[in-house]
MIKOLSE-581171 format. One record per residue: residue in one letter; x, y, z of N, C-alpha, C in turn; residue number from 1. Coordinates in Angstrom, 1 decimal. Atoms other than C-alpha are relative to their C-alpha. Example, Ala and Ser with C-alpha at 12.3 -4.5 7.8 and 13.67 -1.06 7.14 Angstrom:
residu, n_x, n_y, n_z, ca_x, ca_y, ca_z, c_x, c_y, c_z, num
A, 0.9, -1.2, 0.0, 12.3, -4.5, 7.8, 0.9, 1.2, 0.0, 1
S, -0.9, -1.1, 0.0, 13.7, -1.1, 7.1, -0.8, 1.1, 0.8, 2
This chain:
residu, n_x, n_y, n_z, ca_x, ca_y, ca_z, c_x, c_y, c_z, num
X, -1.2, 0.4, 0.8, -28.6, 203.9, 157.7, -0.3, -1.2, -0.8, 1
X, 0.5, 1.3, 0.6, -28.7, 201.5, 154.6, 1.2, -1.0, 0.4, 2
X, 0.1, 1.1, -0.2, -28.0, 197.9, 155.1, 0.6, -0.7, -1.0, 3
X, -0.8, 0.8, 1.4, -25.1, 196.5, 152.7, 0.1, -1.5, 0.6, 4
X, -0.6, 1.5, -0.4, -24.7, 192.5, 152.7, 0.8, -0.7, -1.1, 5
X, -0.5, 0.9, 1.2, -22.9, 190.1, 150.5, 0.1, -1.7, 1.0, 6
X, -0.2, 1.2, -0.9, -22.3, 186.1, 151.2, 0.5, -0.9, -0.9, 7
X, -0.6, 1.0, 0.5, -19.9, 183.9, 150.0, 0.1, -1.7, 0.7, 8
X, 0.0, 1.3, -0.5, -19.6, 180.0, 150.2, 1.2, -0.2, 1.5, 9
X, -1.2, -0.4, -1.1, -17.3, 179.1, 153.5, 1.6, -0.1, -0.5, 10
X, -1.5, 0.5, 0.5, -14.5, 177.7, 151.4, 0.9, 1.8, 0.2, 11
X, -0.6, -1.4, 0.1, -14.0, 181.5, 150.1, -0.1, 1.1, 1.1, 12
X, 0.0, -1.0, -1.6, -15.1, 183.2, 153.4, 1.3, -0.5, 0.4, 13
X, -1.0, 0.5, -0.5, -12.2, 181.3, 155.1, 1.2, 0.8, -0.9, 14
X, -1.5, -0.5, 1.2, -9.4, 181.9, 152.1, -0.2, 2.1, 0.2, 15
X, 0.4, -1.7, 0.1, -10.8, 185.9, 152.0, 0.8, 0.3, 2.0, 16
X, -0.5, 0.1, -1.7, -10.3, 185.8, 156.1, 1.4, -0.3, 0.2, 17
X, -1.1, 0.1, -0.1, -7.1, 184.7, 156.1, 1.0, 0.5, -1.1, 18
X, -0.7, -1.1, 1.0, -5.8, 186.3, 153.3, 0.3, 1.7, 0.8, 19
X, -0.2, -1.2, -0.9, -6.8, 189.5, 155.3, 0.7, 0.1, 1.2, 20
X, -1.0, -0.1, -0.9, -5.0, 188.3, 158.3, 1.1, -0.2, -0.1, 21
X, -1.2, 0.3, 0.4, -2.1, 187.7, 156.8, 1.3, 1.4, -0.3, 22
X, -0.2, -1.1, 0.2, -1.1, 191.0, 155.8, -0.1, 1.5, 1.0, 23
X, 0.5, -1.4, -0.8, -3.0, 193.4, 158.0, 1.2, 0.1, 1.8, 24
X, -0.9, 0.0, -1.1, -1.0, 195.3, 161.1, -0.5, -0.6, 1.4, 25
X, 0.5, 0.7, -1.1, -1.1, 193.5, 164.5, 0.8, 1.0, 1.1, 26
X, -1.0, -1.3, -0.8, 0.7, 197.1, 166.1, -1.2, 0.2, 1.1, 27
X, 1.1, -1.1, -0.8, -3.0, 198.0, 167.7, -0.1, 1.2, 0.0, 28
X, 0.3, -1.1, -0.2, -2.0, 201.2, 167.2, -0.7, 1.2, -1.2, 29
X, 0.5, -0.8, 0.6, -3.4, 202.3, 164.0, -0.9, -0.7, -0.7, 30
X, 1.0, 0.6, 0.0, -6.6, 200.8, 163.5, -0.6, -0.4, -1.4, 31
X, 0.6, 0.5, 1.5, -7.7, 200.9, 159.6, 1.1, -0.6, -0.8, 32
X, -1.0, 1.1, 0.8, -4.3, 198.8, 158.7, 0.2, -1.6, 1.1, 33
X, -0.4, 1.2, -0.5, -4.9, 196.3, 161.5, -1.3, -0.4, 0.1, 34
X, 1.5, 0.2, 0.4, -8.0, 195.5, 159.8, 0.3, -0.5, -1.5, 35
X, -0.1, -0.2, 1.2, -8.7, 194.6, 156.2, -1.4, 0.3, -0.6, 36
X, 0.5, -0.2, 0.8, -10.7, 196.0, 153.5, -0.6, -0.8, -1.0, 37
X, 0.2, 0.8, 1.0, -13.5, 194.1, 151.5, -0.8, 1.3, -0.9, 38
X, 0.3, -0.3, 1.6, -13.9, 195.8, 147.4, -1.4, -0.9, 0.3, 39
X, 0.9, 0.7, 0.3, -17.4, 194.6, 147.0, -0.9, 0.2, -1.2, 40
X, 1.0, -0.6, 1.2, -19.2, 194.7, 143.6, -1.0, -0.9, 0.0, 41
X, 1.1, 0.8, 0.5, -22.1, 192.8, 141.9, 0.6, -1.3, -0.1, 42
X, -0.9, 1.1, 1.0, -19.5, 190.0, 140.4, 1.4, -0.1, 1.0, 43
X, -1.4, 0.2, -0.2, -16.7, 190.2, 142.9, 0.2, 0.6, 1.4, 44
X, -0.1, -0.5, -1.2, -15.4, 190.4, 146.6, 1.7, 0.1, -0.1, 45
X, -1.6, 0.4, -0.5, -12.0, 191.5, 147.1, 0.4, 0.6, 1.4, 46
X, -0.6, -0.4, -1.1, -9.9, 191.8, 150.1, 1.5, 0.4, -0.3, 47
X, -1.5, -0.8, 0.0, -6.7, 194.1, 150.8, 0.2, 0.1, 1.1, 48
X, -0.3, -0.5, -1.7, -4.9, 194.3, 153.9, 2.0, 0.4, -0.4, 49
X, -0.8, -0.9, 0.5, -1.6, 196.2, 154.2, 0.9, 0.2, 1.6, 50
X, -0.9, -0.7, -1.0, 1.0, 196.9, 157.3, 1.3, 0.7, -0.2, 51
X, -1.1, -1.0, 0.5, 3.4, 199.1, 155.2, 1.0, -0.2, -1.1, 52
X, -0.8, 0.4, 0.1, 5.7, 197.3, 154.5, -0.7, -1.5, -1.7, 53
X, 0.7, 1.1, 0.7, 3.3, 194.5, 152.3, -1.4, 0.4, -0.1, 54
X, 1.3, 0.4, 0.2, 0.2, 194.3, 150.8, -0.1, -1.4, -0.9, 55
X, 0.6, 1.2, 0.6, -2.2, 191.3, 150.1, -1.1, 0.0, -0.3, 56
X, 1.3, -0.8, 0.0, -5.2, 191.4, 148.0, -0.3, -0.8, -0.6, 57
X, 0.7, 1.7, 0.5, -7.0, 188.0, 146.6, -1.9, 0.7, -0.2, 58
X, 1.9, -0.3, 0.6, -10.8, 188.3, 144.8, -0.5, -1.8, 0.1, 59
X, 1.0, 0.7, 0.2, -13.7, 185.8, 144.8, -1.4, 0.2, -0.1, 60
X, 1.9, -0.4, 0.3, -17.0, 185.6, 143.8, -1.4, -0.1, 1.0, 61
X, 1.1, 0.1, -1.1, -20.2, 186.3, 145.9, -0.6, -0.9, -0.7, 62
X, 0.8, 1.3, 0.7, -22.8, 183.6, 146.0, -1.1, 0.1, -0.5, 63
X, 0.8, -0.2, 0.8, -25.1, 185.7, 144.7, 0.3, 1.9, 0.2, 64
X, -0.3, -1.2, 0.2, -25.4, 189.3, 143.4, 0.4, 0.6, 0.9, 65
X, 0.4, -0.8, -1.4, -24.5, 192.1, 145.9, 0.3, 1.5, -0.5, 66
X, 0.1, -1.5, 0.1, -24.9, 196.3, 146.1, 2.0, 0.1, 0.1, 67
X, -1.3, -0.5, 0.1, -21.4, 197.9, 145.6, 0.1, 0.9, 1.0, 68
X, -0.2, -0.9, -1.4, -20.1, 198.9, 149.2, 1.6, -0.3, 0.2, 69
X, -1.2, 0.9, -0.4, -16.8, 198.6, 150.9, -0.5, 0.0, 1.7, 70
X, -0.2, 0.4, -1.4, -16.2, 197.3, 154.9, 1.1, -0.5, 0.1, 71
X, -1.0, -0.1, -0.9, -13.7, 197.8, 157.2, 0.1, -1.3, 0.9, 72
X, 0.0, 0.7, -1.5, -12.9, 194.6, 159.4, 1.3, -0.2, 0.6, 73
X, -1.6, 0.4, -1.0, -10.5, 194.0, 162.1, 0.1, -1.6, 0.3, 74
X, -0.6, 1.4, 0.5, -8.4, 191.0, 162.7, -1.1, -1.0, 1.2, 75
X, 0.8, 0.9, -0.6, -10.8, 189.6, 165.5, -1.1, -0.5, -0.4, 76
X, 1.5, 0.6, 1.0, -14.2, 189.5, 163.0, 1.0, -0.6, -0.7, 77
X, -0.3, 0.4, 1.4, -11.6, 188.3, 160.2, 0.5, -1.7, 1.0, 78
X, -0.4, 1.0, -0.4, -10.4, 185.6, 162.8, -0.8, -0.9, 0.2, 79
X, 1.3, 0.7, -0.3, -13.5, 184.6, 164.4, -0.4, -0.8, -1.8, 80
X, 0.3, 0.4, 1.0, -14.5, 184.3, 160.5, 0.6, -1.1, -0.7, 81
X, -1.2, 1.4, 0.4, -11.5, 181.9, 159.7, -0.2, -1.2, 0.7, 82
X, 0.5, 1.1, -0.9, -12.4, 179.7, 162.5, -1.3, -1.0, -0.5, 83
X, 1.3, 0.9, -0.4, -15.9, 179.3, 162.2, -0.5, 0.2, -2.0, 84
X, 0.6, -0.2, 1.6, -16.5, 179.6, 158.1, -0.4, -0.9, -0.3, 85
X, 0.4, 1.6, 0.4, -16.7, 175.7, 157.6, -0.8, -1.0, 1.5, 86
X, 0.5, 0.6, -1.5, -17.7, 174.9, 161.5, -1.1, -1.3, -0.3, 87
X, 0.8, 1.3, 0.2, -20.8, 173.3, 160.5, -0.1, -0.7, -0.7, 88
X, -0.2, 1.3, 1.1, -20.2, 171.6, 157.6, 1.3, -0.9, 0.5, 89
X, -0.6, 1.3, -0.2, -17.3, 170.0, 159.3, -1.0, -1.0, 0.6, 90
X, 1.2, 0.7, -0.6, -20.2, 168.5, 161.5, -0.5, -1.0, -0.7, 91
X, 0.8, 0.7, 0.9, -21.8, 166.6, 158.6, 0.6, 0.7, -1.3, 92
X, -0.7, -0.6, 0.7, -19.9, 166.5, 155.7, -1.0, 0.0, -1.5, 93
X, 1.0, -0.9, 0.7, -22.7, 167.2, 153.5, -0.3, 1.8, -0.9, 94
X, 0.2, -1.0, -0.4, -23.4, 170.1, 154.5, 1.2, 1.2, -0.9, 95
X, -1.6, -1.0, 0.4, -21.2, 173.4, 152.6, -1.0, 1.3, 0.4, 96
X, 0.9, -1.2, -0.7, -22.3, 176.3, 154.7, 0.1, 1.5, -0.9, 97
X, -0.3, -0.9, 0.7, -22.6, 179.8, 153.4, 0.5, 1.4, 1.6, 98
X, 0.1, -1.1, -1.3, -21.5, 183.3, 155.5, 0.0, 1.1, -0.7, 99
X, 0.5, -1.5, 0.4, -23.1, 186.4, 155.1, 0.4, 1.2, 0.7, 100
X, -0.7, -1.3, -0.8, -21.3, 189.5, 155.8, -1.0, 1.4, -0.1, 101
X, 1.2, -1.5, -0.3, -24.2, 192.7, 157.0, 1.0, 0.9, 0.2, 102
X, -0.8, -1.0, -1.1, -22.4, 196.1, 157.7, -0.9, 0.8, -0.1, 103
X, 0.4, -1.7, -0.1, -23.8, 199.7, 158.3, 0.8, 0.7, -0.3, 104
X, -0.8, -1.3, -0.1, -21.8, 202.4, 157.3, -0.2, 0.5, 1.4, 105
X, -0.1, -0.5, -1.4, -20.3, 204.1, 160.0, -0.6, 1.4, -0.2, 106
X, 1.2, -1.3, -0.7, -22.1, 207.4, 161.6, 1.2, 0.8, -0.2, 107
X, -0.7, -0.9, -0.2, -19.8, 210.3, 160.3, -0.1, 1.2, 1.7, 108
X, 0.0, -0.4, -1.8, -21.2, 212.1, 163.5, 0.3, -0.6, 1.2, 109
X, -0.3, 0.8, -1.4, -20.6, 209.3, 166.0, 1.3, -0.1, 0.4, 110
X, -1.4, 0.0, -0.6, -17.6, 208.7, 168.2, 0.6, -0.9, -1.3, 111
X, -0.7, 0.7, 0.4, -14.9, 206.6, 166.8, -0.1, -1.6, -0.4, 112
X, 0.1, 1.4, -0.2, -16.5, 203.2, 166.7, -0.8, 0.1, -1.6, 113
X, 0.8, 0.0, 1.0, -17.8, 202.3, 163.4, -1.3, -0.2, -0.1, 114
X, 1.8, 0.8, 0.1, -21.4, 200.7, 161.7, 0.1, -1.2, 0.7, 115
X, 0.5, 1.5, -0.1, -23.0, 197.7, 162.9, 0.7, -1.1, -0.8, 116
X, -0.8, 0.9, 1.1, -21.1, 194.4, 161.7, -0.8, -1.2, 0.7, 117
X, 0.9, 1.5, -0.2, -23.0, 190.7, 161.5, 0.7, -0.9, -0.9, 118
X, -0.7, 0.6, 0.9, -21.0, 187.8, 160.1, -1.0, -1.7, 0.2, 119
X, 0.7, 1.3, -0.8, -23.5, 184.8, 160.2, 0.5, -1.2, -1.1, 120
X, 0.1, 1.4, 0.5, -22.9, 181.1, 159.5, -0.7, -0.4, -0.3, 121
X, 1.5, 0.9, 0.4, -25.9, 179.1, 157.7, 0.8, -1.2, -0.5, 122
X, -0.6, 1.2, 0.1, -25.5, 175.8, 157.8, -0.4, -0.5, -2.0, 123
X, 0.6, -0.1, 1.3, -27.8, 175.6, 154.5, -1.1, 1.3, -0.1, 124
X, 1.3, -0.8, 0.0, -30.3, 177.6, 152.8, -1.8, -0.5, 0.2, 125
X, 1.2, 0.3, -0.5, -33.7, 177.2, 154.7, -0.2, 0.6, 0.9, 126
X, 0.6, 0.0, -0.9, -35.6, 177.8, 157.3, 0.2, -0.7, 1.5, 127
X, -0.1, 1.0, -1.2, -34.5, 174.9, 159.6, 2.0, 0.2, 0.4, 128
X, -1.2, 0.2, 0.1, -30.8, 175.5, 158.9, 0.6, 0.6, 1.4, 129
X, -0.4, -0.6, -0.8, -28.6, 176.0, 162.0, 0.8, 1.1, -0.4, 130
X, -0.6, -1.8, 0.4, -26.5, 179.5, 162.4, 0.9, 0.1, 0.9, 131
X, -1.0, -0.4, -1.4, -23.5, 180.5, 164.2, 0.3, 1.8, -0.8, 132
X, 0.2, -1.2, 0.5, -23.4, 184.6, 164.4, 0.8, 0.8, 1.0, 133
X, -0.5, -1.0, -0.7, -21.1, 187.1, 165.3, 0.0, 1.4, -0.2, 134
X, -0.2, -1.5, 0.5, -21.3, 190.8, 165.9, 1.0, 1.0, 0.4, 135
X, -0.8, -1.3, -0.6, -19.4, 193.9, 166.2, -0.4, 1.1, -0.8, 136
X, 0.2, -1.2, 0.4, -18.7, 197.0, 164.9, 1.2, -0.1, -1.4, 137
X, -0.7, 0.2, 0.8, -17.0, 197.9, 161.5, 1.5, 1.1, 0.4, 138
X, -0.7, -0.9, -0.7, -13.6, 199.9, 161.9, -0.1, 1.4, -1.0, 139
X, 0.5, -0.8, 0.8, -13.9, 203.4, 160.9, 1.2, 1.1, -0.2, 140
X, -1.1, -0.3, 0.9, -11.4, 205.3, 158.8, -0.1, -0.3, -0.9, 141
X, 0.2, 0.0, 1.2, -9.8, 205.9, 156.0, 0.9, -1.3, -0.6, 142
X, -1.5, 1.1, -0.4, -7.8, 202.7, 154.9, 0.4, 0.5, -1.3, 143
X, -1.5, -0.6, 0.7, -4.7, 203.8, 152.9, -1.0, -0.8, -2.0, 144
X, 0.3, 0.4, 1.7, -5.6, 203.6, 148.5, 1.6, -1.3, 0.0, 145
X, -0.9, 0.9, 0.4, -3.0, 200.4, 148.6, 0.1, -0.4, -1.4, 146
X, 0.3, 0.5, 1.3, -4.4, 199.2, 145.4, 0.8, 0.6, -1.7, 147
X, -0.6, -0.5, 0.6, -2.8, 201.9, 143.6, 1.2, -0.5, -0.4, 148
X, -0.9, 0.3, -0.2, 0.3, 200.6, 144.5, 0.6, -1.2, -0.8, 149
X, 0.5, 1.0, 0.5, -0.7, 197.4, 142.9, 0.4, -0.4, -1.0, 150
X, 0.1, -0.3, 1.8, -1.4, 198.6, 139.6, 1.4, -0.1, -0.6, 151
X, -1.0, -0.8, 0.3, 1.7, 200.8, 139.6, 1.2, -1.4, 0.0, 152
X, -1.3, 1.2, -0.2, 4.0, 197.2, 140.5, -0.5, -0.9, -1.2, 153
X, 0.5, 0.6, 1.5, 1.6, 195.7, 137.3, 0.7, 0.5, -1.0, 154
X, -0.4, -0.5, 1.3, 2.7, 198.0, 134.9, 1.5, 0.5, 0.3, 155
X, -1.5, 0.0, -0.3, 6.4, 198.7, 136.4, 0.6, -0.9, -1.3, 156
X, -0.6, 1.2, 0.9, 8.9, 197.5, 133.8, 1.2, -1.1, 1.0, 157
X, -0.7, 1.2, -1.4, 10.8, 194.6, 135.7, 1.7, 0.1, -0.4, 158
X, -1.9, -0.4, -0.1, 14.3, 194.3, 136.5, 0.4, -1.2, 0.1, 159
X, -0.4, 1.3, -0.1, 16.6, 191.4, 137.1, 0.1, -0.6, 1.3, 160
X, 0.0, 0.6, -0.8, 16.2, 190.7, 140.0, 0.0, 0.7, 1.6, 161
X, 0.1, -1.1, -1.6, 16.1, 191.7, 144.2, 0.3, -1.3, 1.2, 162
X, 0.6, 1.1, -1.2, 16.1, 190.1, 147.7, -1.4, 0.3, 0.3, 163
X, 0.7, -0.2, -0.9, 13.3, 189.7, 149.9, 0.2, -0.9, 1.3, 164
X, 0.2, 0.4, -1.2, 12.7, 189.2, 153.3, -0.3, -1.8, -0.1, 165
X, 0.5, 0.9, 0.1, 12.5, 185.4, 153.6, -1.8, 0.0, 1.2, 166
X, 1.0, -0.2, -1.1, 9.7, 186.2, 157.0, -1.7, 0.6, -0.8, 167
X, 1.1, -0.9, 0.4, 7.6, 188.2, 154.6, -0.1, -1.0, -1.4, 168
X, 0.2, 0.9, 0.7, 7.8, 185.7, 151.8, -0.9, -1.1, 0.8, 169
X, 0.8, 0.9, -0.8, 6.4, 182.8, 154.2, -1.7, 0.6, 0.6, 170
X, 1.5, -0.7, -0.2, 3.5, 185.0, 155.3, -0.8, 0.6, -1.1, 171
X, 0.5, 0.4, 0.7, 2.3, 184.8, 151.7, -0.7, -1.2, -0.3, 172
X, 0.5, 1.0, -0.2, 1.5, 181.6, 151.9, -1.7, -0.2, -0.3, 173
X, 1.8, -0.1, -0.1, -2.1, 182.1, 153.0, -0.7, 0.1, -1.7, 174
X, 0.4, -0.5, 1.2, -2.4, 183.6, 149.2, -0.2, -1.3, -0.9, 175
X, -0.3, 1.2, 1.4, -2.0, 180.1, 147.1, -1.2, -0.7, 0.9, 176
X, 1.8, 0.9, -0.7, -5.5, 178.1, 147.3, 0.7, -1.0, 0.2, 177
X, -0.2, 1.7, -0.1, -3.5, 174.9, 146.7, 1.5, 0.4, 0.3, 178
X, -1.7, -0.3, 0.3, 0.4, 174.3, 147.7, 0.8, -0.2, -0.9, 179
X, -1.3, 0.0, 1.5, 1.4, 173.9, 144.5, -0.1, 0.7, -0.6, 180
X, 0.1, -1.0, 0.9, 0.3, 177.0, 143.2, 1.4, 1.2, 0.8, 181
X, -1.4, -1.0, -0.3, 3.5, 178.7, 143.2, -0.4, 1.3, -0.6, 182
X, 0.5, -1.3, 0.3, 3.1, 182.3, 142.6, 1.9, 0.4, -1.3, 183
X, -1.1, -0.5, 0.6, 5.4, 184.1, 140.0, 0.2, 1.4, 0.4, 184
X, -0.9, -1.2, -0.3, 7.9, 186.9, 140.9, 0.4, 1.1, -0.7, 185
X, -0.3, -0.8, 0.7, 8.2, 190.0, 139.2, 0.4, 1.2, 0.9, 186
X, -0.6, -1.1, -0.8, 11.0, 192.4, 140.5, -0.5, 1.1, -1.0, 187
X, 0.1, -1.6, 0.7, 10.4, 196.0, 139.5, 0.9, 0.9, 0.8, 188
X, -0.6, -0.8, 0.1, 12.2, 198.8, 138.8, -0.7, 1.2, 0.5, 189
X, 0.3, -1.1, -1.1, 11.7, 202.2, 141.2, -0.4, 0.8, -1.4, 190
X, 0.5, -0.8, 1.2, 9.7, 204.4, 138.9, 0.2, 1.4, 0.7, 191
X, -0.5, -1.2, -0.5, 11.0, 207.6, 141.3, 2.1, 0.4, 0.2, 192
X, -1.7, 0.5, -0.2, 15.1, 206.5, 141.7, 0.4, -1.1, -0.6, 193
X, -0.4, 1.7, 0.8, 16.5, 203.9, 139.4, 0.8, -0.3, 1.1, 194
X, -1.2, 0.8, -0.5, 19.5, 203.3, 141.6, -0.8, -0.7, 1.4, 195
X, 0.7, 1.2, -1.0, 16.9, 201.5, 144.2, -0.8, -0.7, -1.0, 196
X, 0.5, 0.7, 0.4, 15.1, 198.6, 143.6, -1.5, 0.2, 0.4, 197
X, 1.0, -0.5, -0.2, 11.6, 198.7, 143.4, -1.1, -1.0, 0.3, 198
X, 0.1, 0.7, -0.5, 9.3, 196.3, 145.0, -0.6, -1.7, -0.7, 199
X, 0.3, 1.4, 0.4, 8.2, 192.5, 144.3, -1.3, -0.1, -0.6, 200
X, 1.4, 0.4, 0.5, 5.1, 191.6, 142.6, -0.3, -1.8, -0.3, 201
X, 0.3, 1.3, -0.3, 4.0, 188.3, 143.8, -1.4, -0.2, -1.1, 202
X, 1.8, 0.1, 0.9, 0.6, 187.0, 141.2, -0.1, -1.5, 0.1, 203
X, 0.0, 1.4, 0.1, -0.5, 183.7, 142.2, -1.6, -0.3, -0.9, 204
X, 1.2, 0.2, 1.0, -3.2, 182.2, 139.2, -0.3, -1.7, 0.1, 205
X, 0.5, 1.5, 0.1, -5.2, 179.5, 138.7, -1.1, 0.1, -1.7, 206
X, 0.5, 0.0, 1.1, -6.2, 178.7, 134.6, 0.7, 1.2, -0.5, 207
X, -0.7, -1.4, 1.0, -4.5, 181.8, 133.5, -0.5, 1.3, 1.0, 208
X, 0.7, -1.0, -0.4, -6.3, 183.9, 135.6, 0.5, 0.3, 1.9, 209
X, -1.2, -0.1, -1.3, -4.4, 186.0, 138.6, -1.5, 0.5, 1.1, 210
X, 0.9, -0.3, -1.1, -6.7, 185.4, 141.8, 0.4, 0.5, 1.2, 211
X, -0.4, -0.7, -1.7, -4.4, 186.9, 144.7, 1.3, 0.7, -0.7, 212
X, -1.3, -0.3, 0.6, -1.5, 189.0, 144.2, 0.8, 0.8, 1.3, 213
X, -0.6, 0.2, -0.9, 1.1, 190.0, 147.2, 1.1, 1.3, -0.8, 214
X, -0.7, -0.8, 0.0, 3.0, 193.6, 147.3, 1.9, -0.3, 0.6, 215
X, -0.5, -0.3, -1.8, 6.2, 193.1, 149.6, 1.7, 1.1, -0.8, 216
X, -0.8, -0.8, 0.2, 9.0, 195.6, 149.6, 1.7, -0.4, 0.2, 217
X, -0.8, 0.5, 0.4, 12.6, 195.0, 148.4, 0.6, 0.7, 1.3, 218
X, -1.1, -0.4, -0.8, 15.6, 194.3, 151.1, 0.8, 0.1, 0.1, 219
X, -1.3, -0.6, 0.8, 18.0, 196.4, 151.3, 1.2, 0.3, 1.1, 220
X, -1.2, 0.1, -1.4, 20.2, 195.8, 154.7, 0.4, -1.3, -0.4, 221
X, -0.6, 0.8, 0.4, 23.0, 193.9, 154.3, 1.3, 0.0, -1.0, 222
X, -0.6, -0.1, 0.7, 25.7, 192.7, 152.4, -0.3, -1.4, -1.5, 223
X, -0.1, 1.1, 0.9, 25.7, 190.7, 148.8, 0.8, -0.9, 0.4, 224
């Protein structure tokens, strides 16, 4: 089986990691939504994670070229990876480590466990540099076309307005690099039922340019 990697600086390993935990399901019971999904091209890593109800999907740049693959990870590589992305550069503040994500495609013939997964720490690029490295397996399924969803809340014409969940608002958070990057709100209108509302389109940017953007679905228990 071939051998996909990519490797971004820790700053954006960490932000990518937690962006995916933020979103993804913590039910256990259905395995490719309590995981997130990294997009990987030549020019661009994005992550998507999704528990029905919300999606959250933030891009950054690899640190150097990489093959166009995707990988499946679950919330304990994405956790482990949030932890330990800056580990050694806290050590010596020098130091800006990088982490390289290896997967295997998973074995259409094999049981239910995915490809091979390797998430290593380098402290720098050398030979001497220390390493912190974890493995598993990738998860294997199909994870849901969210993205679509995405699009379709981009080009929605917007409405005046909606609730949301304050619970699911706060667990965007993770999405804004800095706390003052306030995200702007665009309600949309149901493109299958006008008389419901249709869901939120969170886009948080930095220079003009939208680096995370946050699905969450309009609430509709209750009274005005």
């Amino acid at each position: 089986m071939t051998m996909n990697s990519f490797t971004l600086n820790a700053a954006d390993a960490k932000y990518l990691a937690d962006v995916g935990l933020s979103a993804s399901s913590a039910d256990d019971v259905t395995p490719v939504i309590c995981a997130a999904m990294f997009y990987v091209t030549e020019t661009e890593v994005r992550v998507v994670s999704t528990d029905r109800y919300r999606i959250h999907t933030a891009i950054a740049a690899p640190s150097e070229p990489a093959p166009d693959h995707e990988v499946l990870i679950d919330r304990t590589a994405l956790t482990w990876m949030s932890k330990n992305a800056n580990a050694l550069g806290r050590q010596r503040n020098l130091v800006k480590p990088i982490v390289t994500i290896t997967s295997e495609p998973a074995d259409p013939n094999a049981n239910a466990r995915g490809g091979a997964l390797t998430i290593t720490v380098t402290e720098w690029v050398g030979d001497d540099a220390r390493t912190l490295t974890y493995t598993a397996h990738t998860v294997k399924g199909n994870f849901p076309p969210v993205m679509r969803l995405v699009q379709e809340a981009r080009d929605a014409e917007e409405s005046e307005g909606g609730r949301l969940k304050l619970d699911f608002l706060a667990k965007a958070r993770p999405l804004a690099m800095h706390p003052d990057y306030a995200p702007r709100i665009k309600f949309t209108k149901a493109t299958t039922d006008n008389s419901r509302p249709g869901p939120a389109l969170l886009q948080f940017k930095n220079a003009g340019v939208v680096y995370a953007e946050a699905i969450i679905q309009p609430y509709l228990i209750g009274v005005e």
